[in-house]
N, C-alpha and C positions, 0 to 999 in steps of 0.2 A: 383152670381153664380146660374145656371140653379141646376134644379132637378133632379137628373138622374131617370129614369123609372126604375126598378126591371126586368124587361124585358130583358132587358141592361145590369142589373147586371151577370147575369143566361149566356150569353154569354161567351165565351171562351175569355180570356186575349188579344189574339191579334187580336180578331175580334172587340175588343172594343177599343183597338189601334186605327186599321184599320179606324173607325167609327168617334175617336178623332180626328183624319188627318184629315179624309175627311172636318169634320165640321172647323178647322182651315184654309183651302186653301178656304175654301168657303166665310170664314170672312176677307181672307186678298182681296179674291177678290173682295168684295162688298165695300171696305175700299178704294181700289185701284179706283174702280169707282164711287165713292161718292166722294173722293178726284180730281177726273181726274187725279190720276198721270200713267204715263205708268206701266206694269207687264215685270216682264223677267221670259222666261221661257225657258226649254229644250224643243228642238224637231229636231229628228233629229240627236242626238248629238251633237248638236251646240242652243247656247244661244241665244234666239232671243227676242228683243225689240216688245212687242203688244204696240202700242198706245192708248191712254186714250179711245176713241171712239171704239176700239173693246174689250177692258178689259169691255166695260157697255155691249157687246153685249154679252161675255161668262153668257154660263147658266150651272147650275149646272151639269146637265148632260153629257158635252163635255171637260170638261176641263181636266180631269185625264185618259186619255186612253193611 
């Protein structure tokens, strides 16, 4: 288990929710592309299949908008 920073602590409840998420989509995504297995995601309203080859392309920055 990682260390949480005091920083981190000092944040509001659901900013550090917020923060938990982020960090968990970011691990199933590097898991997803370590594995090459496909990701399913929303977009759109509808459930779409990425294949293994563009789940290695998502970067952290793009994938939750």
């Amino acid at each position: 288990m990682r260390r949480i920073r005091k920083s981190i602590l000092r944040l509001p409840m659901e900013k550090r929710a917020g923060l938990a998420l982020q960090e968990a989509v970011d691990e199933v995504i590097a898991e997803h592309a370590r594995l090459g297995l496909p990701l399913y995601i929303g977009r759109n309203g509808k459930v779409v299949k990425l294949p293994p080859r563009k789940v290695r392309g998502l970067s952290k920055s793009n994938h939750c908008k």
